[in-house]
C-alpha positions as CSV (number, residue, x, y, z in Angstrom):
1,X,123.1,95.6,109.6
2,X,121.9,92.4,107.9
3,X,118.5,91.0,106.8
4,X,117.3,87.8,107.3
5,X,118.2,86.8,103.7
6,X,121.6,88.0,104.3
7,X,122.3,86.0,107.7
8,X,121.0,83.0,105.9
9,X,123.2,82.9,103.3
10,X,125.9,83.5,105.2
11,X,125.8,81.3,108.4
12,X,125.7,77.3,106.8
13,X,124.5,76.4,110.6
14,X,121.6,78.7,109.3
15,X,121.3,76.8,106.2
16,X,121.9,73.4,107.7
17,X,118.2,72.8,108.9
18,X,117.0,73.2,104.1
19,X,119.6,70.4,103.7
20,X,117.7,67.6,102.0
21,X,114.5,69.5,101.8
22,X,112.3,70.9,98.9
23,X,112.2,75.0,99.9
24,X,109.9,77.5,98.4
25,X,110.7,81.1,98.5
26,X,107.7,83.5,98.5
27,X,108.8,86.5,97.3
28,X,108.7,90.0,94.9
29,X,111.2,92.4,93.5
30,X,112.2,93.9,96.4
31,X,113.6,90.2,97.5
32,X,117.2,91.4,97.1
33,X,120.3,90.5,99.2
34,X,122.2,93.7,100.6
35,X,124.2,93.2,96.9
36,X,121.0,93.1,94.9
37,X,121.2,89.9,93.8
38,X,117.2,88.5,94.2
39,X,117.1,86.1,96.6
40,X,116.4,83.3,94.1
41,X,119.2,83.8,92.7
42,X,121.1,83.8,95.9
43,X,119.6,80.8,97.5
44,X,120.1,78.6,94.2
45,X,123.5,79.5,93.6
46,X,124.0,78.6,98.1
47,X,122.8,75.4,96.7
48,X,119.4,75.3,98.6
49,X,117.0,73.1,96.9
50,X,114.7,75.9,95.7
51,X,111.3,73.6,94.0
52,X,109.3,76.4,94.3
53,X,108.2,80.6,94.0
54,X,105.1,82.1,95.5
55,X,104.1,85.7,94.4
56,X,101.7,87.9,96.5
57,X,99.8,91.0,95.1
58,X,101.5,92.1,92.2
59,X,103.1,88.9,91.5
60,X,107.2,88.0,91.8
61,X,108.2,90.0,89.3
62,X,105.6,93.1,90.5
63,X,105.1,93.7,87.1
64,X,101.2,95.0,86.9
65,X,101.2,99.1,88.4
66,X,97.6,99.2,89.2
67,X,96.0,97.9,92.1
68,X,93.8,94.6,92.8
69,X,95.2,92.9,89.3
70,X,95.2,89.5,89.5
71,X,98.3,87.6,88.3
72,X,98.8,84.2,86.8
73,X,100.4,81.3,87.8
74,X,103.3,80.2,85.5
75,X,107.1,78.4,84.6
76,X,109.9,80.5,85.7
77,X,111.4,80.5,82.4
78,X,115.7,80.5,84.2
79,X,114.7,77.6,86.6
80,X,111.9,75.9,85.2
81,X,110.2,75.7,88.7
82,X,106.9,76.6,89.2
83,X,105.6,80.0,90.5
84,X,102.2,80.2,92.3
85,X,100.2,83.3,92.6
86,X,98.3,83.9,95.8
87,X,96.7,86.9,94.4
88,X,95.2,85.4,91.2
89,X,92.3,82.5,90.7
90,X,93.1,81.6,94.5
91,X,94.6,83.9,97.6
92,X,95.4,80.9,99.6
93,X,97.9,78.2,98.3
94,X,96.2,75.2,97.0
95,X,96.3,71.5,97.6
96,X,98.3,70.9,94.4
97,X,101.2,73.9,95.3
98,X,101.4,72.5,99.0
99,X,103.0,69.0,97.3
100,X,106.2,71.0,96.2
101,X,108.2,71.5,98.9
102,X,108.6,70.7,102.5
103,X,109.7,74.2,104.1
104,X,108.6,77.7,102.8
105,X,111.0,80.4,102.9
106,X,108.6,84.0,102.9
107,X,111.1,87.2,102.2
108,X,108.8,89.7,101.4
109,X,109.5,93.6,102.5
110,X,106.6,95.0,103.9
111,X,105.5,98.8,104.9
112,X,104.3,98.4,108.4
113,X,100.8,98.8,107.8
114,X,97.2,96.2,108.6
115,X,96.3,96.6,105.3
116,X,99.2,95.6,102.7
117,X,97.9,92.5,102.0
118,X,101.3,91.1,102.4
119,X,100.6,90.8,106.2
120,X,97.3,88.5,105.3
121,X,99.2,86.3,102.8
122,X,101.6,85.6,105.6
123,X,98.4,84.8,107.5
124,X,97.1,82.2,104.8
125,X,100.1,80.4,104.5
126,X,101.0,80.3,108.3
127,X,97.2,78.6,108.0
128,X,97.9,76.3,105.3
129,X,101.0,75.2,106.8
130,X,100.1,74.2,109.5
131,X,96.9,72.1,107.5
132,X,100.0,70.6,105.7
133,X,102.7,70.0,108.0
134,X,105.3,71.7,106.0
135,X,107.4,74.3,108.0
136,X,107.6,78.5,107.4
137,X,110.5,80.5,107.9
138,X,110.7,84.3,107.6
139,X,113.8,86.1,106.4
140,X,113.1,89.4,108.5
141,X,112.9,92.1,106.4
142,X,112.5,95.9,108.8
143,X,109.9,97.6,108.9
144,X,110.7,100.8,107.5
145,X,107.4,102.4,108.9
146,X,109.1,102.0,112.2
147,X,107.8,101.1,116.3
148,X,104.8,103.7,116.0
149,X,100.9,102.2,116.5
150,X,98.2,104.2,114.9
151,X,94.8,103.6,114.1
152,X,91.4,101.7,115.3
153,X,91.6,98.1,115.9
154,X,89.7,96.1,113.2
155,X,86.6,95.0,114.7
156,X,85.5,91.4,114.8
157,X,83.1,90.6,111.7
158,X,85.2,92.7,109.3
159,X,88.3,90.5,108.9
160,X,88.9,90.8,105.0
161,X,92.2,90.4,102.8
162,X,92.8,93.5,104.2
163,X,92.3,93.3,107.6
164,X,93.8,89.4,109.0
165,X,92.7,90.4,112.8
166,X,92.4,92.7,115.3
167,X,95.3,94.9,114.9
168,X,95.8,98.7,114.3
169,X,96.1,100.0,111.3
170,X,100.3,100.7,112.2
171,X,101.2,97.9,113.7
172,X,104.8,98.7,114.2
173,X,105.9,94.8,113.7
174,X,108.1,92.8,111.5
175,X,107.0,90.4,109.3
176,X,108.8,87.9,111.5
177,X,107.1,89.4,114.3
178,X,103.9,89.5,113.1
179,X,104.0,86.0,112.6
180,X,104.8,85.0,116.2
181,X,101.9,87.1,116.7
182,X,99.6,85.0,114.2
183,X,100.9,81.9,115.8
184,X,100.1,82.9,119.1
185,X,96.5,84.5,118.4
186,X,95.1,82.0,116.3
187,X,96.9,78.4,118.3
188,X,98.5,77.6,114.8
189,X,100.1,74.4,115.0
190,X,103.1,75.2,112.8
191,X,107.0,75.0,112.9
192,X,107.3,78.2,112.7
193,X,110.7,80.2,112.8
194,X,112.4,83.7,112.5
195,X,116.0,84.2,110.7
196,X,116.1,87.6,112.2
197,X,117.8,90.5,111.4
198,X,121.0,91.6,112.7
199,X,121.6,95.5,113.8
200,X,118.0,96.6,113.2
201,X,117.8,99.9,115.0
202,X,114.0,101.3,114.7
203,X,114.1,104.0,117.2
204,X,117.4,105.3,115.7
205,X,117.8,108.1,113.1
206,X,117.7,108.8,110.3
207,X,116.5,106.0,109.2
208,X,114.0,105.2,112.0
209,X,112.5,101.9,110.4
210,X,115.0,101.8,107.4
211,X,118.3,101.7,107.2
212,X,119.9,104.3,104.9
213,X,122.4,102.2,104.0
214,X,120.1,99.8,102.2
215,X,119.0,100.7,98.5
216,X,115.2,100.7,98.9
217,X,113.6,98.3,96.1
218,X,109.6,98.5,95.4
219,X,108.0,95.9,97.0
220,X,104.7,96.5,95.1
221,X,104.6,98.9,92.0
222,X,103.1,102.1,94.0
223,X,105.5,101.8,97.2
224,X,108.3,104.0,95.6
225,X,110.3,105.1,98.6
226,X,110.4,105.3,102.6
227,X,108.3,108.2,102.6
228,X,105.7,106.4,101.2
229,X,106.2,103.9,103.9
230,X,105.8,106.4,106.1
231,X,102.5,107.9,104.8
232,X,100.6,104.8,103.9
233,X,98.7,103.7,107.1
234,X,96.9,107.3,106.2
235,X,96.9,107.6,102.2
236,X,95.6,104.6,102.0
237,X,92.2,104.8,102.7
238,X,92.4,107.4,99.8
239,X,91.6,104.2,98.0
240,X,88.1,104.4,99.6
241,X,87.3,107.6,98.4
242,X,87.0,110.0,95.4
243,X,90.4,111.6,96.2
244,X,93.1,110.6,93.8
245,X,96.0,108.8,95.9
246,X,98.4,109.9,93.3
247,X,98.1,106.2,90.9
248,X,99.3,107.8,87.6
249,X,101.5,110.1,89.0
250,X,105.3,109.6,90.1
251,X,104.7,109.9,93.8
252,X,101.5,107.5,94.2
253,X,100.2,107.6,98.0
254,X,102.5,110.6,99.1
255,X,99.8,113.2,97.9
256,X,96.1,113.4,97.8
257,X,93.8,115.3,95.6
258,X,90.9,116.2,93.3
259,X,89.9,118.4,90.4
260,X,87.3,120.3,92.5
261,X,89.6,120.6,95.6
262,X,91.4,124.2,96.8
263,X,94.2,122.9,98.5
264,X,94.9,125.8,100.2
265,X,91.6,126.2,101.6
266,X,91.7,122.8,103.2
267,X,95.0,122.9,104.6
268,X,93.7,126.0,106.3
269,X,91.0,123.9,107.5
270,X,93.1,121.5,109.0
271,X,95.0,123.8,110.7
272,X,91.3,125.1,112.1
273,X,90.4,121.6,113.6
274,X,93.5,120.1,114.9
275,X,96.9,121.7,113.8
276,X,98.5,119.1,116.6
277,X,98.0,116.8,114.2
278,X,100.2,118.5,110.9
279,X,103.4,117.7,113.2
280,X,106.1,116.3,112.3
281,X,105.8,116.4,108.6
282,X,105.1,119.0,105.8
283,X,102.5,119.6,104.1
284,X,102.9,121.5,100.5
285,X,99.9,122.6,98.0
286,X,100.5,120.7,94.7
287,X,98.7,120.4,91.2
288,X,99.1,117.5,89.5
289,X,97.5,115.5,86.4
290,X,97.4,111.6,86.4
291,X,98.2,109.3,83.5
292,X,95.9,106.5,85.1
293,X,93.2,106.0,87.5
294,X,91.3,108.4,89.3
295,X,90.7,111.8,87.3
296,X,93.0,110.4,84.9
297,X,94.0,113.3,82.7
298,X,92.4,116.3,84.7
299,X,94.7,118.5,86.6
300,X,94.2,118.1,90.3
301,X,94.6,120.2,93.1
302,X,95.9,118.6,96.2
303,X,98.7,118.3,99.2
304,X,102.1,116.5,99.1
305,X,102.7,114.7,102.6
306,X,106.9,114.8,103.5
307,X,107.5,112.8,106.1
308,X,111.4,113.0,105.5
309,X,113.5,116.0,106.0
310,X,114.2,118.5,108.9
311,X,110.9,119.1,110.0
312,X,110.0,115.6,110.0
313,X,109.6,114.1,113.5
314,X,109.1,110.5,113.5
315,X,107.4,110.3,117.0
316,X,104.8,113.1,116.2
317,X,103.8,112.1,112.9
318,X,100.5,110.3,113.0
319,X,99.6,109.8,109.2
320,X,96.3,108.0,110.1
321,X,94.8,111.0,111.8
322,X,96.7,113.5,109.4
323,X,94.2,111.7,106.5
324,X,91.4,111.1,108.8
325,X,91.7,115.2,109.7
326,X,91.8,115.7,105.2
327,X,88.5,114.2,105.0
328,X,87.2,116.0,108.0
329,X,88.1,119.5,106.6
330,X,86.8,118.4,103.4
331,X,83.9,117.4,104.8
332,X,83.4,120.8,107.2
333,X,83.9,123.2,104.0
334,X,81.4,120.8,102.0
335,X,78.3,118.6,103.6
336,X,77.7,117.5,100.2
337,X,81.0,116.6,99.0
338,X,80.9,113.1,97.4
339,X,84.1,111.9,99.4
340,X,83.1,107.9,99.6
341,X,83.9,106.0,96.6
342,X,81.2,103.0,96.6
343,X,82.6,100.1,94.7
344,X,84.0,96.3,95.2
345,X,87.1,96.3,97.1
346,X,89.7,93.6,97.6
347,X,87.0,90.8,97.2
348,X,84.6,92.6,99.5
349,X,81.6,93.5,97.8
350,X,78.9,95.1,100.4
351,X,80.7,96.8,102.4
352,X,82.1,100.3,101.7
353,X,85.7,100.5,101.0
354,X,86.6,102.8,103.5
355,X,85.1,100.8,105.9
356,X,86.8,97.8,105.1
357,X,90.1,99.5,104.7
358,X,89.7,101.2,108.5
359,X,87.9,97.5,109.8
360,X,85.1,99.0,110.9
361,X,82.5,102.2,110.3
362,X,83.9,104.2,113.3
363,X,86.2,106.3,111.6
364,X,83.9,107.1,108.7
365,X,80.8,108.0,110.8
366,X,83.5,110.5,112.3
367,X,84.0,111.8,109.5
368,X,80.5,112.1,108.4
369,X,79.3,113.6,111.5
370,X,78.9,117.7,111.8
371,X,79.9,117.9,115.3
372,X,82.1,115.0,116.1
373,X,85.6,116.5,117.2
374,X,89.1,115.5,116.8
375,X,89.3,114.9,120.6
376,X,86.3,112.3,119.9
377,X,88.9,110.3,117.6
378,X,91.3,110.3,119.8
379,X,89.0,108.5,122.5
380,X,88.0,106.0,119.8
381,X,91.9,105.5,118.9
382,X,93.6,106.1,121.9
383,X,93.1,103.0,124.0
384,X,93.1,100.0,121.3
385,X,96.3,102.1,120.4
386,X,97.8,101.3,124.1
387,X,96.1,98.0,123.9
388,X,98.0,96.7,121.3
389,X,101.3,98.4,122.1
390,X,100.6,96.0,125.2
391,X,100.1,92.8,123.2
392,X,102.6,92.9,120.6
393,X,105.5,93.4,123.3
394,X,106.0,89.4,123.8
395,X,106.3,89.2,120.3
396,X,109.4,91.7,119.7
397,X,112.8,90.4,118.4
398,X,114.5,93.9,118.6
């Protein structure tokens, strides 16, 4: 199969349309051609008139590993060209980075989930676009999460850098995708295109999302592999608690734990509540001690989440509800356990973080309450999960 990158550079009716024009690429490490090669490097040497880089979080070269670090504008020191941040003194481009090219070229891979803010940066500069009249194309990456929806919609009022609209928390789109779907739901006046993939196959093992074919490259520091991919629309909201996602570890946001937690004992519990929702995945008892971060140099008991290997079953595994059901059984063996971390989170700073991450306090007051049932969740989830399966299908490309 081919990305968008790859058709692009190798169709000149593709690149016809950039002749003449000053292109920006907004892009990070994993911005590679199916050879590697960045794609900076690729579109200069196709001779596109490359005047400009974006970075997202974690900047173009992804070079800061812990999370929410700013990064700074600078000179690309092989072109010269100027590279913008959109996650630094401003999260939105600017008036002066607008004046330096005419169409913007986004090839960013993305996980598949509501919150990696990658899917709100492509919201921002859809928006400023289409303030500007320059013109956005996105070199579809896949989404190596895969079709599946999961997860609450984000309720109006708690639209955030980490929540753009009223989506799920697995959205199951594209990039490209989710940009028809931006256009559409907020009457953005933009010339606005996909160079879509060729081949992408989501439903299809064993990749189901992501071809194996394809070296997998970090798109942020803490996205390490597919299984991660897999397991983020639930580890994630490990960032709103006490829990340790794993940051200091090797496998970041594949695991969950704390120094005061008996794994076993809450697996167990898990299995008590709703052992419908362990399928499809393993879970395994781990200890582990991280460098940075939460409980940094403490050893940790906690559970390893494999979404990969024979048991895993990409249809069953629901890795919002898996998390939501940790919390629950930590919450059932422990009233008291200090589980919510209160503390500013992606620019919001009066709202708790796991309430921002989920878009709304339903899942937490779940949680939090003694009698509420995993059947309860499921009636809170279930229909703004069919809901959206609905809207998004007039905005599919495969």
């Amino acid at each position: 199969m081919n990305f968008g990158i790859d058709r692009l550079l190798a169709d000149p009716e593709l690149r016809r349309p950039l002749q003449g024009k000053r292109v920006a690429l907004l892009a990070h490490p994993a911005s590679v051609t199916a050879d590697l090669t960045h794609s900076l490097d690729a579109l200069v040497a196709a001779g596109v008139n490359v005047t400009a880089l974006f970075g997202p979080q974690h900047g173009v070269r992804g070079d800061l590993q812990d999370n929410m670090m700013e990064s700074p504008d600078f000179t690309d020191p092989v072109y010269g060209m100027p590279v913008f941040s959109l996650y630094g003194e401003v999260r939105r481009p600017s008036g002066q980075s607008m004046g330096t090219f005419d169409v913007l070229l986004l090839d960013l891979q993305d996980v598949g989930c509501r919150i990696y803010t990658f899917v709100t940066t492509l919201l921002y500069v859809l928006e400023a676009c289409a303030s500007h009249g320059k013109a956005v194309r996105v070199l579809d990456r896949p989404n190596p999460a895969g079709r599946p929806v999961e997860g609450t919609t984000l309720r109006s009022g708690w639209e955030s850098f980490v929540g753009a609209g009223p989506m799920p928390m697995r959205h199951g789109l594209t990039l490209g995708e989710m940009g028809r779907w931006f256009v559409r739901r907020f009457g953005l006046d933009v010339d606005y295109r996909v160079i879509a993939m060729a081949g992408w196959r989501p439903d299809e093992g064993p990749g189901f999302g992501w071809p194996p074919e394809r070296v997998w490259v970090n798109p942020s520091p803490n996205a390490a592999n597919v299984n991660m991919a897999r397991a983020y629309a639930g580890t994630v909201m490990l960032e709103g608690t006490t829990l340790s996602e794993g940051r200091g570890t090797t496998r970041p946001l594949e695991l969950f734990g704390a120094p005061d937690l008996d794994a076993r004992e809450v697996l167990a519990q898990m299995q008590r509540l709703a052992p419908v929702w362990l399928e499809g995945c393993t879970l395994r008892p781990i200890a582990f001690q991280p460098t940075f971060h939460k409980h940094v140099g403490t050893l940790c008991g906690g559970l390893f989440i494999h979404a990969e290997g024979s048991r895993y079953d990409h249809q069953v595994f629901r890795p919002w509800r898996l998390q939501a059901l940790a919390f629950k059984a930590i919450r059932a063996l422990r009233r008291d356990y200090p589980l919510w971390r209160d503390f500013p989170y992606e620019y919001e700073f009066d709202k708790l973080a796991i309430d921002v991450i989920n878009g709304g306090t339903a899942l937490r007051e779940w949680i939090d309450h003694p009698v509420a049932t995993p059947g309860d969740l499921d009636t809170l989830a279930g229909p703004d999960e069919a809901a959206w399966a609905e809207e998004r299908q007039d905005v599919l490309l495969y």
